[in-house]
C-alpha positions as CSV (number, residue, x, y, z in Angstrom):
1,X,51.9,123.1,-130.1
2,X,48.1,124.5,-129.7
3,X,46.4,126.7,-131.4
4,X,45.0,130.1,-129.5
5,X,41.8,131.4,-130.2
6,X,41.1,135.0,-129.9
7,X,37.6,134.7,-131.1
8,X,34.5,133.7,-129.8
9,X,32.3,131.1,-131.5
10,X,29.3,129.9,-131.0
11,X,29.4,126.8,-128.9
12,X,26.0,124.3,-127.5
13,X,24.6,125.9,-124.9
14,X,25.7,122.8,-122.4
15,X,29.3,122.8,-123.6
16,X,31.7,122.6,-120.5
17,X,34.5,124.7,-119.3
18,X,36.5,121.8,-119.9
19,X,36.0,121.4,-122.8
20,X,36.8,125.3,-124.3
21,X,39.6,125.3,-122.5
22,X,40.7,122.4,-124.2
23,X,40.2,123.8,-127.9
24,X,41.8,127.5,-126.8
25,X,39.0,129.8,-126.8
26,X,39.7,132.8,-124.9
27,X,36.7,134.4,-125.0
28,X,34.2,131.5,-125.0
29,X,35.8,130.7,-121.5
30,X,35.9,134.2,-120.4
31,X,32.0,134.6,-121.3
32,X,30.8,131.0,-119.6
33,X,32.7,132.4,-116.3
34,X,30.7,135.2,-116.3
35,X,27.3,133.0,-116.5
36,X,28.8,131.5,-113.3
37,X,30.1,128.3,-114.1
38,X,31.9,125.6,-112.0
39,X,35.3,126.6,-112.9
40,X,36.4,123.8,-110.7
41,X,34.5,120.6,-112.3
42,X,35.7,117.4,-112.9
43,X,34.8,115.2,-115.8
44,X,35.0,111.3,-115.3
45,X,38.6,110.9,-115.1
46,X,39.2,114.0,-113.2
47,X,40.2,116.5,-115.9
48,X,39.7,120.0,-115.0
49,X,40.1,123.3,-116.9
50,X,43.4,124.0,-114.7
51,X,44.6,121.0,-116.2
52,X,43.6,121.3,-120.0
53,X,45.1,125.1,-119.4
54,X,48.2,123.4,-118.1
55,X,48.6,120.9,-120.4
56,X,48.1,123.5,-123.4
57,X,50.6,125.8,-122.0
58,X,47.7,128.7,-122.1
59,X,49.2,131.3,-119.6
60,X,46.5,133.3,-120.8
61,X,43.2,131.2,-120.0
62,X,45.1,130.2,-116.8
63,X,45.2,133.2,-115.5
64,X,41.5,133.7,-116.2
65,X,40.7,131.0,-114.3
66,X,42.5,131.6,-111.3
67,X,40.5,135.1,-111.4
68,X,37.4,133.2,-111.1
69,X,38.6,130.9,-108.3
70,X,39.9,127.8,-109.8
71,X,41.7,125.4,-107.6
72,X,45.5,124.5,-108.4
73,X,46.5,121.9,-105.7
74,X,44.3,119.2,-107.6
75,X,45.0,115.9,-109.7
76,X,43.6,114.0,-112.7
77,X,42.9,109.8,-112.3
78,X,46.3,109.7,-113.3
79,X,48.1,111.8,-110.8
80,X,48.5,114.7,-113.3
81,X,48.7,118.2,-111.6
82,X,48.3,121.9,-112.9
83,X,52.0,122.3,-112.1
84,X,53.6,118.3,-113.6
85,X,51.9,119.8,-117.0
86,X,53.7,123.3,-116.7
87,X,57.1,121.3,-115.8
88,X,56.8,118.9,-118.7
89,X,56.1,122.0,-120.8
90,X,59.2,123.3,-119.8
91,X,57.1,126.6,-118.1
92,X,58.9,128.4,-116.0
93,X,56.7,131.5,-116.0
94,X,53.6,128.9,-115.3
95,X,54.9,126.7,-113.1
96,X,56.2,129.7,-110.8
97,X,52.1,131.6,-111.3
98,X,51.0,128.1,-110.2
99,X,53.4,127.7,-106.9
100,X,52.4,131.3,-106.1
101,X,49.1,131.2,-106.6
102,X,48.9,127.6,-104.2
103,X,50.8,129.5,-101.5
104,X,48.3,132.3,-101.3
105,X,45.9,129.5,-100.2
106,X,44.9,129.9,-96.6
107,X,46.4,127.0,-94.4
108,X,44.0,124.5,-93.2
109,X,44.3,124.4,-89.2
């Protein structure tokens, strides 16, 4: 379906997390991380790099993201979760990281 990326590139210096995680690339996410970035921002119809993840079936970068602290009980505009893109992707493996990974959250009192 997509293509992984193993290598980095050189990407604009104000490229967003969103939009790596949307092209693949591994290492280029791996690195902004590490300068700190928002891995929980939202563009304007509430796409976020769980989501692209999701929706590209990349276990890998998913998992990268969760390390840095990225939310997975959130929705786009249109009602599209981290977890309805591993279902329609037919996921198991990422839909069950996903339910995990929301359980571990601490319950709101």
């Amino acid at each position: 379906m997509f293509k992984k990326s193993e290598e980095k590139i050189d990407v604009p210096d104000k490229i967003e997390i969103i939009e790596l995680v949307s092209l693949g690339l591994l290492e280029n996410v791996k690195a902004l991380i590490e300068t700190g970035c928002d891995v929980n921002q939202a563009d304007r119809y509430g796409n976020r790099a769980v989501l692209m993840a999701a929706l590209r079936n990349d276990m890998e970068i998913l998992k990268e993201l969760i390390k840095a602290g990225a939310r997975l009980d959130v929705e786009d505009h249109y009602h599209h979760s981290p977890r309805s893109w591993a279902e329609e992707n037919g996921s198991d493996e990422m839909v069950r990281l996903i339910d995990a990974t929301i359980k571990s959250y601490p319950k709101n009192k």
